[in-house]
C-alpha positions as CSV (number, residue, x, y, z in Angstrom):
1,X,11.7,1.8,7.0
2,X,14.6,4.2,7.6
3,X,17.6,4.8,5.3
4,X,21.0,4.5,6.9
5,X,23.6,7.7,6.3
6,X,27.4,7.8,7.2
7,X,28.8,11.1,7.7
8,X,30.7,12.8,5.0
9,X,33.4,14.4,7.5
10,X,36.4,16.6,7.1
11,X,37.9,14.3,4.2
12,X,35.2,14.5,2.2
13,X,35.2,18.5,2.6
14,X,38.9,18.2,1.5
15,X,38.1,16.4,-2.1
16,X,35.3,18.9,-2.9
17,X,37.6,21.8,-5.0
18,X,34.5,23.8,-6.3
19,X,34.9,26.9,-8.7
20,X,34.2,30.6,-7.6
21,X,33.2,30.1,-4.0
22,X,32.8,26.3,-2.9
23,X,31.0,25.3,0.2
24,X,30.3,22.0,1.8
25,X,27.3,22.2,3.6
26,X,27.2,21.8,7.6
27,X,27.1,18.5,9.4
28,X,24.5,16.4,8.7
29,X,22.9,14.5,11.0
30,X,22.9,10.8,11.7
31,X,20.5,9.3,9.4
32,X,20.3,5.5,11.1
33,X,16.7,6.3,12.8
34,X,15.6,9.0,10.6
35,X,12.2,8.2,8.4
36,X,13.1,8.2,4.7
37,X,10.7,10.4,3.6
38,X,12.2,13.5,6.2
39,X,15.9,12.0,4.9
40,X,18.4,15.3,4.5
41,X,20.6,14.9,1.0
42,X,24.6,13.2,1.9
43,X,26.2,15.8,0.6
44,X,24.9,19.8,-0.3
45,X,27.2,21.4,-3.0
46,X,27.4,25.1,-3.4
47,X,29.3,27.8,-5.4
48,X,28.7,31.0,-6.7
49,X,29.2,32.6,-10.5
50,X,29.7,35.3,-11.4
51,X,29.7,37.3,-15.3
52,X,33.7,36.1,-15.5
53,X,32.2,33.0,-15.7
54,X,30.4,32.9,-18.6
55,X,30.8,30.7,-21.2
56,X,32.8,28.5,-19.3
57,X,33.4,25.0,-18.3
58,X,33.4,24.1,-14.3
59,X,33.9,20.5,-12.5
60,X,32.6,20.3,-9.1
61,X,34.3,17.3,-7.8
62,X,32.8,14.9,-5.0
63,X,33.4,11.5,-3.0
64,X,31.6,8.6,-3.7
65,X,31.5,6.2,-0.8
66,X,31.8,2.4,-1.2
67,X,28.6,0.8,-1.6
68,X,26.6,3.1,-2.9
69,X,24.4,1.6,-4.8
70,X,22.2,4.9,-6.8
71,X,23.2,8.7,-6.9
72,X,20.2,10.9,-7.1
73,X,20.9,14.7,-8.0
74,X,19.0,17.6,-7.5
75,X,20.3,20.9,-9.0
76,X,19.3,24.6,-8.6
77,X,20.2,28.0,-8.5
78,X,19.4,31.5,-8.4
79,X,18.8,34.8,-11.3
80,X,17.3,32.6,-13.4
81,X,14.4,35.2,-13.8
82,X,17.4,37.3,-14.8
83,X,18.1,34.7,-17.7
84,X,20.9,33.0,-16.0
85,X,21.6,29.8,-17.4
86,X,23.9,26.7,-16.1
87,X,23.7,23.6,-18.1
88,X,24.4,20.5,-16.0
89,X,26.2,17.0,-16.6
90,X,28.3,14.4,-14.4
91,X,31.3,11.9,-14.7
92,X,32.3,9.6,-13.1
93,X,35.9,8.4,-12.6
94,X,35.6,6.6,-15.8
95,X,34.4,9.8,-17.6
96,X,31.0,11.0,-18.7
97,X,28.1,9.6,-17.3
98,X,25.5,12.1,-19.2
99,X,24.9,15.4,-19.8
100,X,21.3,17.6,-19.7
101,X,22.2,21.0,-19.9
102,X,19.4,23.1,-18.8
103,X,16.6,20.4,-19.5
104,X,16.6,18.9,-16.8
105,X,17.2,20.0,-12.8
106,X,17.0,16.6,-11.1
107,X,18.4,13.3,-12.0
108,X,19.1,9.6,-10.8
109,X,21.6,7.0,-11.8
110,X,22.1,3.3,-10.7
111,X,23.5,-0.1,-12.4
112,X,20.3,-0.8,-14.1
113,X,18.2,2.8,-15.1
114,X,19.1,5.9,-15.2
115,X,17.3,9.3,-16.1
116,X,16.9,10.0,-19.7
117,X,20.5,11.8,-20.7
118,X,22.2,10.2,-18.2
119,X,24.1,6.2,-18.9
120,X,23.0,3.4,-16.3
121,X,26.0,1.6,-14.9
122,X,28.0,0.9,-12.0
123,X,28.2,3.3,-9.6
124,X,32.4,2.9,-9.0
125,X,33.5,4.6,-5.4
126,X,35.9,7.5,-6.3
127,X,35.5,11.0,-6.9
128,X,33.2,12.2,-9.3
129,X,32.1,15.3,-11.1
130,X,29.1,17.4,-11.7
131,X,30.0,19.1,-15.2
132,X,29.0,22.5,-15.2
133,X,28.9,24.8,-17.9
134,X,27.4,28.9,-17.9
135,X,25.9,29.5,-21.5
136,X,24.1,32.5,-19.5
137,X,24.9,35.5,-17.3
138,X,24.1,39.1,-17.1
139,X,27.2,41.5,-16.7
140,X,26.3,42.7,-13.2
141,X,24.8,39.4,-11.9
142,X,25.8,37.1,-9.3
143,X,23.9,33.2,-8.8
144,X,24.6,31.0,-6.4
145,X,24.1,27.1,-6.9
146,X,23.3,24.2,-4.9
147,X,23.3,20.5,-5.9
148,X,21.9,18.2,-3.2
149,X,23.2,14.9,-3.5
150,X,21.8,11.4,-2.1
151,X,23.6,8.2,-1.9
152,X,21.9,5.1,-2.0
153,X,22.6,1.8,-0.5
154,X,21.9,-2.2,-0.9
155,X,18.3,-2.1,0.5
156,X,17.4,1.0,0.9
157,X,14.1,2.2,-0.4
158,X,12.2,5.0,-2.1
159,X,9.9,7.3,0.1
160,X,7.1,7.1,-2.6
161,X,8.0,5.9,-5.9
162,X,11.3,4.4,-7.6
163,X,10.5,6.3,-11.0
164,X,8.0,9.0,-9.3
165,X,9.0,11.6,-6.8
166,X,5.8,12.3,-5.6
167,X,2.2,10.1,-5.4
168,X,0.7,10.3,-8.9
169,X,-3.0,10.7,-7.0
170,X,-3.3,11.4,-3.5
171,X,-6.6,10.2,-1.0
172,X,-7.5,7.0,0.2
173,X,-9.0,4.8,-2.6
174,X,-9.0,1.3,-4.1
175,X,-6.8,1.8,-7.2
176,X,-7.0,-1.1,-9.9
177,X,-3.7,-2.5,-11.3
178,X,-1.8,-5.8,-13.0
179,X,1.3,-7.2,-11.3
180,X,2.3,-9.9,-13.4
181,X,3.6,-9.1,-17.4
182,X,6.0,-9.3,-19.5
183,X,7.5,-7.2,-22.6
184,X,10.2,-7.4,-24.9
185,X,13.1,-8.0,-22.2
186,X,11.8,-11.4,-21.9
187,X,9.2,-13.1,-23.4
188,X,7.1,-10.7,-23.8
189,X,5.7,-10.4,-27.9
190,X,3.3,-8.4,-29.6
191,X,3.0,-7.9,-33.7
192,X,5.3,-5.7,-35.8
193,X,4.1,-3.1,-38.7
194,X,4.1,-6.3,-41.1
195,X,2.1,-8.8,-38.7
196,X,5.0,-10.6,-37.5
197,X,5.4,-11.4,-34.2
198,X,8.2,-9.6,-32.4
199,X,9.4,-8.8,-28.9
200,X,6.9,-6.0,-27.5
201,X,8.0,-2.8,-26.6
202,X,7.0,-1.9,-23.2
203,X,5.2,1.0,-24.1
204,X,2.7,-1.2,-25.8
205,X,2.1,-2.7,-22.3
206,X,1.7,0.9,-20.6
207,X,-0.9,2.1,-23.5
208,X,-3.2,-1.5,-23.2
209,X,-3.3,-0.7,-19.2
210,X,-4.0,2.5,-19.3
211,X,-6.7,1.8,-22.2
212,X,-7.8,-0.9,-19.4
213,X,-8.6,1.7,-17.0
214,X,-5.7,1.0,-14.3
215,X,-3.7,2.8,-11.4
216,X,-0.9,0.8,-11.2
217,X,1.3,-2.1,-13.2
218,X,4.3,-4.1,-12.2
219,X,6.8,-5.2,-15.2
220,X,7.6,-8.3,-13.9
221,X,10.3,-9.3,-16.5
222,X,12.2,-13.1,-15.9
223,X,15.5,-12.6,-14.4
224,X,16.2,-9.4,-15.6
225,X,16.2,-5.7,-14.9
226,X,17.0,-4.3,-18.0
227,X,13.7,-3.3,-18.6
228,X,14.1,-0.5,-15.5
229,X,15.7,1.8,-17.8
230,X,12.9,2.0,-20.1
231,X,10.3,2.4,-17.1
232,X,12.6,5.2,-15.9
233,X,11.8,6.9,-19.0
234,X,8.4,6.2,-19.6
235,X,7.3,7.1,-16.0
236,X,7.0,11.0,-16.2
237,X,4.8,10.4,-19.6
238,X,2.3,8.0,-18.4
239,X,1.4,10.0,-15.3
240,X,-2.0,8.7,-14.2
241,X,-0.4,4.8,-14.1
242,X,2.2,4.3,-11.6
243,X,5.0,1.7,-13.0
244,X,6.2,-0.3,-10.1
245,X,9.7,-2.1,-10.6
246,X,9.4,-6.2,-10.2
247,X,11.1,-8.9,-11.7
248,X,9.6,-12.7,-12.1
249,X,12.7,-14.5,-10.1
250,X,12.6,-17.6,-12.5
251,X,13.9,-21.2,-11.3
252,X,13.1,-24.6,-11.7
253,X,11.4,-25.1,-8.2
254,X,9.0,-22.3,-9.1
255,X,8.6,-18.6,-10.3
256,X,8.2,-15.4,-8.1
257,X,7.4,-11.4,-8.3
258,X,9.4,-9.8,-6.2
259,X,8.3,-5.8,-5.7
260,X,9.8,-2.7,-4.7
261,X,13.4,-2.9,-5.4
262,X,15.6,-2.5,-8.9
263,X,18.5,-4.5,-7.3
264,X,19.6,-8.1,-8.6
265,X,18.4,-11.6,-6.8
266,X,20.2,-14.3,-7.7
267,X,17.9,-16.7,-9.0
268,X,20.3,-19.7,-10.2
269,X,18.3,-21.6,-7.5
270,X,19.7,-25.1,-6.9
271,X,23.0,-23.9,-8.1
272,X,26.4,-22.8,-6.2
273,X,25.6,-20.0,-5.3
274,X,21.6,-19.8,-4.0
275,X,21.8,-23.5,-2.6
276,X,17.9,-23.3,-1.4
277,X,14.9,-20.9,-1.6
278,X,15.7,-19.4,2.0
279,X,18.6,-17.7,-0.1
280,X,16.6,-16.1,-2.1
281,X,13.9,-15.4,0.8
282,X,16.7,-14.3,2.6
283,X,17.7,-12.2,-0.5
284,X,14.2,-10.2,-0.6
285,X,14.6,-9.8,2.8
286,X,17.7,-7.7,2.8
287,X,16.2,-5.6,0.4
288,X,13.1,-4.8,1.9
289,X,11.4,-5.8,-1.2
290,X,7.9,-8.3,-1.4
291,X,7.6,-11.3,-2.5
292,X,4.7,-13.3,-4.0
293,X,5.0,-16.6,-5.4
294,X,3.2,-17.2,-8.4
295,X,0.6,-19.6,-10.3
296,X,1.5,-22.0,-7.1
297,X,-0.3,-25.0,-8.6
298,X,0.6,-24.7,-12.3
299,X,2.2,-28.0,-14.3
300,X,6.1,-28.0,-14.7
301,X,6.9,-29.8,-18.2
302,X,9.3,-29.0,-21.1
303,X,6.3,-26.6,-21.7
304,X,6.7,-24.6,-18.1
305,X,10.0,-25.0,-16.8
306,X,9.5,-25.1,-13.2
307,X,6.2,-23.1,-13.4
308,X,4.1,-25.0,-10.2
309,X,5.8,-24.6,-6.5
310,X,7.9,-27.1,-5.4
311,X,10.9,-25.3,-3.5
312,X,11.1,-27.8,-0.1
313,X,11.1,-26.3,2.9
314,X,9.7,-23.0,1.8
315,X,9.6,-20.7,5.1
316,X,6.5,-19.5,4.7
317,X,6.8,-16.6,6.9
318,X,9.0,-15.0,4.7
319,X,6.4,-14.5,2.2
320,X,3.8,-11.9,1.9
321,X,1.6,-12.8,-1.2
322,X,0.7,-15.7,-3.5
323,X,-0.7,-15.3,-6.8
324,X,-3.9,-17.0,-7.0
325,X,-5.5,-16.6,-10.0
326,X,-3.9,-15.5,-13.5
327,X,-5.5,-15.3,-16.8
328,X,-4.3,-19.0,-18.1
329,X,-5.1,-20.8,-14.8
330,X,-8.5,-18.7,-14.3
331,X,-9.8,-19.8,-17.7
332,X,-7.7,-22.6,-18.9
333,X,-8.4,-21.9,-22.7
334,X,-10.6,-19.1,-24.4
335,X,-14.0,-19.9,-24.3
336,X,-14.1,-21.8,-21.5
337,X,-17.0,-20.6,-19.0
338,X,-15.2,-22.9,-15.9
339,X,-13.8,-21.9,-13.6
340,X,-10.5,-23.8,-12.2
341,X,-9.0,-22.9,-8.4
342,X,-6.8,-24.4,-7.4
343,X,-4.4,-21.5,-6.9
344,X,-7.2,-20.3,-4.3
345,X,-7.5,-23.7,-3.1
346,X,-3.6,-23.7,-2.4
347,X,-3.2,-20.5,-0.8
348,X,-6.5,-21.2,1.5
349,X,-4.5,-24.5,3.2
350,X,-2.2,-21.8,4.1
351,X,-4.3,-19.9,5.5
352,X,-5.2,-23.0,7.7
353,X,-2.1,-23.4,8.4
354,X,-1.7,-20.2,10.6
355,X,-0.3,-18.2,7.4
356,X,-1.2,-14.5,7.0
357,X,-0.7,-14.2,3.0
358,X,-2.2,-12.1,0.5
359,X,-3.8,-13.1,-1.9
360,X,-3.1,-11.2,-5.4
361,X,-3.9,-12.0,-9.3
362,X,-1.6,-11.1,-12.2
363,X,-2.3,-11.7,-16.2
364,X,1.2,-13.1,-16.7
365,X,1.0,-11.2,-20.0
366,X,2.8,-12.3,-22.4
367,X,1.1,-10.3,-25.4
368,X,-1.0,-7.3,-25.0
369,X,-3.0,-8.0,-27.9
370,X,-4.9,-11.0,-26.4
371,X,-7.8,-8.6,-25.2
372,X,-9.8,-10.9,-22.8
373,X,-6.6,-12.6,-21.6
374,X,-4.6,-9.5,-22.0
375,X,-3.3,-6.8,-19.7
376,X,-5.7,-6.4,-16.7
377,X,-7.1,-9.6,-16.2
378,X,-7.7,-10.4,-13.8
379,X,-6.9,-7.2,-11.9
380,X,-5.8,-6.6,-8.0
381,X,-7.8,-4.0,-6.5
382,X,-6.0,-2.4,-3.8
383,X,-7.2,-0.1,-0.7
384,X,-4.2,2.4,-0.3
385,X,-4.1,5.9,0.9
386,X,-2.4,7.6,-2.2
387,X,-1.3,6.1,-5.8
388,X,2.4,5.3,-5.2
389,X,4.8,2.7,-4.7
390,X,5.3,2.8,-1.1
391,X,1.4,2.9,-0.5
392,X,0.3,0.0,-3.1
393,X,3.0,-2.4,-1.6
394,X,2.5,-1.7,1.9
395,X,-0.9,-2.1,1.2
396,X,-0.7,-5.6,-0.5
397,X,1.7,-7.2,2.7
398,X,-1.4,-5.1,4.6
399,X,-3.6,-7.7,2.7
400,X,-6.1,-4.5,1.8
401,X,-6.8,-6.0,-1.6
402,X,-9.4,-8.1,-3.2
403,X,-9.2,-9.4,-7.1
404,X,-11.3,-9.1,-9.7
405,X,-11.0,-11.6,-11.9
406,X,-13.3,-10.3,-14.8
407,X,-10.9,-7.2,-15.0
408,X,-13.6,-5.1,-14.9
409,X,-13.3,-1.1,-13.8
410,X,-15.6,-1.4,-11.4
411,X,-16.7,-4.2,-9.8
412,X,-16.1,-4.0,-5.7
413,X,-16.1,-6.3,-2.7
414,X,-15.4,-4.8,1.1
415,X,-15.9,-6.8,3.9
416,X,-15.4,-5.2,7.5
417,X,-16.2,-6.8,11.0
418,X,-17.1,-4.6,13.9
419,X,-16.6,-6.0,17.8
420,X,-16.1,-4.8,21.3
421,X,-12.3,-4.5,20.2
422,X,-12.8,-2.1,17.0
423,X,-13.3,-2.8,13.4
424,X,-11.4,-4.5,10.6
425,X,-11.1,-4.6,7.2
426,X,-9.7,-7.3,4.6
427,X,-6.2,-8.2,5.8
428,X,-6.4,-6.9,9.7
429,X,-6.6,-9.2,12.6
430,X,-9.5,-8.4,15.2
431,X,-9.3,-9.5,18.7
432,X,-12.6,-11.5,19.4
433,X,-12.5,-13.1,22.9
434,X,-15.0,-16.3,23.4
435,X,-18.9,-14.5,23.7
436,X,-17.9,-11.5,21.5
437,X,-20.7,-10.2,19.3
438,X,-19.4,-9.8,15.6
439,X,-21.2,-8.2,12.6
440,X,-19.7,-8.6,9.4
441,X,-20.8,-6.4,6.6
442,X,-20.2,-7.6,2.9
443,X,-20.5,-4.7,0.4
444,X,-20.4,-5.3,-3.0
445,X,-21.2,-3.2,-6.2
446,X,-21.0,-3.9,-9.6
447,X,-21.7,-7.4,-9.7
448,X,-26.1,-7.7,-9.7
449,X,-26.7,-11.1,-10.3
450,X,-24.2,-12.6,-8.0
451,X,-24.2,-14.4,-5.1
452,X,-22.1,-13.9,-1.7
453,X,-19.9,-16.8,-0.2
454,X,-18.8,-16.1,3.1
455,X,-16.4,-18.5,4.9
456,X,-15.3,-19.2,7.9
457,X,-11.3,-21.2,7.7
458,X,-12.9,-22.4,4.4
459,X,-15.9,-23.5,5.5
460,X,-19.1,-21.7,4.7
461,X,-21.2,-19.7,7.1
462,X,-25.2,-19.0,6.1
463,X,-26.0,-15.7,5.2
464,X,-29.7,-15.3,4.7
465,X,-29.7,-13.5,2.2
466,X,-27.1,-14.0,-0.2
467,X,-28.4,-12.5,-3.8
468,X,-27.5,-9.4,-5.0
469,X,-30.5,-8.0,-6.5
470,X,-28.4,-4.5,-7.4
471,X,-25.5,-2.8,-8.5
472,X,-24.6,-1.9,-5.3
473,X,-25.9,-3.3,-1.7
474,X,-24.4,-4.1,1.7
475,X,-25.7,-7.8,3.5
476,X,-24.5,-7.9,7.1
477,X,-24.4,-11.3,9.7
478,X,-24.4,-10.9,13.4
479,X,-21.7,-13.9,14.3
480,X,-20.3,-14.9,17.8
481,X,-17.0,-15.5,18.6
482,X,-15.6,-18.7,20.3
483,X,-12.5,-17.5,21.4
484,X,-10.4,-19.3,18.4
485,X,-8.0,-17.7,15.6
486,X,-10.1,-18.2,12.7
487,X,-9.7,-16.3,9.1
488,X,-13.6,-15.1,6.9
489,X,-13.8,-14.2,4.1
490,X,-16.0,-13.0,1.5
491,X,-16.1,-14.2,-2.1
492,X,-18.9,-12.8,-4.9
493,X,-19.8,-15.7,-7.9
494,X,-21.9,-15.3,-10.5
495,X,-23.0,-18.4,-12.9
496,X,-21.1,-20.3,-10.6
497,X,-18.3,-18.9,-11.9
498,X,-16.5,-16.4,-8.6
499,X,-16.4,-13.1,-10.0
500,X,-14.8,-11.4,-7.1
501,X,-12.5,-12.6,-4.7
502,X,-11.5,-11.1,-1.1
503,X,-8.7,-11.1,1.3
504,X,-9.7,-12.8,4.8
505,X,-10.1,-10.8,8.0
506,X,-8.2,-12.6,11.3
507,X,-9.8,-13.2,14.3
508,X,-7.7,-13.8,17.3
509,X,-8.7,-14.6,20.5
């Protein structure tokens, strides 16, 4: 994914009046095919101060484009070893917008979170200011300053993390994590000092997942973002559990996460303005966001408005994941040892249906004190190559990602196919001409007791020996291709009840 750039040009150079000894930096290139994660700032600010300017007040004034939809700041400059200090703020043309002083070298702003000092909001075209002020400076020193400054636009996306600069761990790894819940800026509740039942902080949700043992959650609030703002700031805190922005896109034909981006959909389904799902397909499109619909199969009554799928004409190859199990339709009630699927059942007739869609689980949370329902369970276990945004999601529309449904922290399922053609894991497509030998290898730890199901479109295929007699043990079957697309997967039960559910590997002739 690239992030488009406009050049700033000799009008913006005009607008920027910066004390002491202003500078716009020089050209910048073209940005339209540049990867994000090599993108050069839109504008570099620089000055230099001098012990004149001490104790005073500075404005370093800048354009704002139309359309930009975040500002992301990063500030520096030189002597600090000498004690130099310049405190840092910015308005915009409405007036302040925040202010950090010296706390704080780097900060981002947008319409629905911003970095602790600074105010979300609109961000209004027009010139704005970074606020500078020098509480600090030697009598025969001299710093220089430079404030790199990124504008952001409708779909444009982060190069690891929305609320994380860089990967929070780093090495290929399947990292454990809940992408359905829900807090305080919906209906989220959890029990107050006194025992009553209030709306639960999201903090409450961060501690039960990190006391759960997981890598990754998505706050999947109905209809809202609101709740960004207090990811933004509990982000750098919780620094082992990476806090993906998502929002449940709530209607009456059926519910939906939708990952990766902090920017509205309109989800008045049915109404003037989204007159069908496309729309809001369409929507998550242009944001370069993912999509997964969720508990496909639940009931809609006055007690689940619009819970169960029923959007006609749903183009399903605009859709990368469906939830198919959550902690209400896995168990049905506490207590109960069976197991109901049809979630699995409905995402599998997609899969016959030509339909390469992940399959995910999410606890739908809606109170973190619920311990075997709660946070976690069931959990997605996802095969990524670092712990960040980017990684996780591409990893998920990948379809590297199996689901535990017990929640526990370690249970694993892999299943790979070798051919003449290379080798595949969970979500990749392997060519297999008609006469190919296959071998699929299921590996499984964590889970003695259980039995494998492997299947073949749904069907099963026989594999010998399907016990797992310990915690961890690879069973292989030597299969020959017939030259048709087919999908296999690999599924771990114990009791009856599945325990461990994979992604399919695609075979394509």
């Amino acid at each position: 994914m690239t992030k488009g750039i406009r050049r700033v040009g000799a009008m913006l150079a005009a607008l920027l009046t910066v004390f002491c000894t202003p500078q716009l930096a020089a050209a910048l290139p073209d940005r339209a095919s540049t990867p994000l994660r090599s993108v050069a700032p839109d504008l570099v600010l620089t000055g230099e101060i001098g012990p004149q300017d001490k104790l005073t007040f500075h404005d370093v004034p800048f354009a704002v484009p139309q359309g930009v939809v975040r500002i992301s700041v990063e500030f520096d400059y030189t002597e600090r070893d000498k004690h130099t200090v310049i405190d840092l703020g910015i308005s915009d043309p409405d007036g302040v917008r925040g202010w950090s002083g010296s706390n704080k070298s780097s900060f981002t702003l947008s319409r629905t979170d911003a970095t602790p000092s600074y105010l979300p909001g609109a961000i209004h075209a027009g010139t704005w200011k970074l606020n500078l002020s020098v509480s600090a400076i030697r009598p025969d020193v001299h710093a220089r300053y430079t404030a790199r400054v990124w504008f952001w636009r409708h779909g444009d996306i982060p190069a690891v993390s929305t609320f994380s600069a860089a990967p929070l761990k780093t090495g290929a790894h399947w990292y454990r994590g809940d992408l359905h819940m829900h807090t305080a800026h919906s209906d989220g509740s959890c029990a107050s000092l006194t025992g009553r039942p209030v709306p639960c902080p999201l903090y409450h949700t961060a501690e039960a997942a990190v006391a759960h043992g997981l890598d990754f959650i998505a706050l999947s609030d109905h209809n809202t973002g609101s709740h960004y703002d207090a990811v933004r700031e509990l982000q750098p805190a919780f620094d082992t559990l990476l806090m993906i922005p998502a929002v449940e896109v709530t209607t009456f034909q059926g519910h939906a996460n939708v990952f990766g981006t902090t920017e509205p959909v309109d989800a008045r389904l049915g109404g003037p303005t989204v007159s069908n799902v496309g729309a809001i397909l369409d929507q998550v499109h242009d944001l370069h966001a993912l999509i997964s619909i969720n508990h496909p199969t639940s009931p809609t009554d006055e007690t689940c408005r619009g819970c169960g799928w029923s959007a006609p004409d749903t183009d399903w190859s605009k859709v990368q994941s469906i939830e198919v199990l959550n902690a209400g339709e896995l168990w049905g009630a506490m207590g109960d040892a069976r197991v109901k699927r049809p979630g699995v059942a409905f995402w599998r007739d997609l899969l016959n249906e030509g339909h390469h869609l992940t399959g995910v689980g999410g606890s739908d949370n809606h109170d973190v004190e619920l311990g075997r329902l709660g946070v976690g369970f069931p959990t997605t276990v996802v095969y990524a190559p670092e712990l960040s945004e980017r990684a996780v999601l591409d990893a998920i529309r990948a379809g590297h990602v199996f689901i535990d449904a017990r929640g526990s922290r370690d249970g694993l399922l892999e299943l790979t196919a070798q051919g003449p053609s290379g080798r595949a894991m969970m979500g990749d497509t392997l060519a297999a001409p008609a006469g190919a030998n296959l071998q699929l290898s299921v590996h499984v730890a964590h889970a003695k007791g259980g039995r494998i199901t492997l299947e073949r479109d749904g069907a099963p295929l026989t594999l010998p020996d399907a016990v797992i007699a310990s915690d961890d043990e690879v069973k292989t079957l030597q299969l020959a291709a017939d030259g048709k697309s087919h999908w296999i997967s690999a599924d771990v039960s114990i009791g009856g009840r599945p325990v461990l559910i994979g992604n399919p590997i695609y075979l394509a002739p």
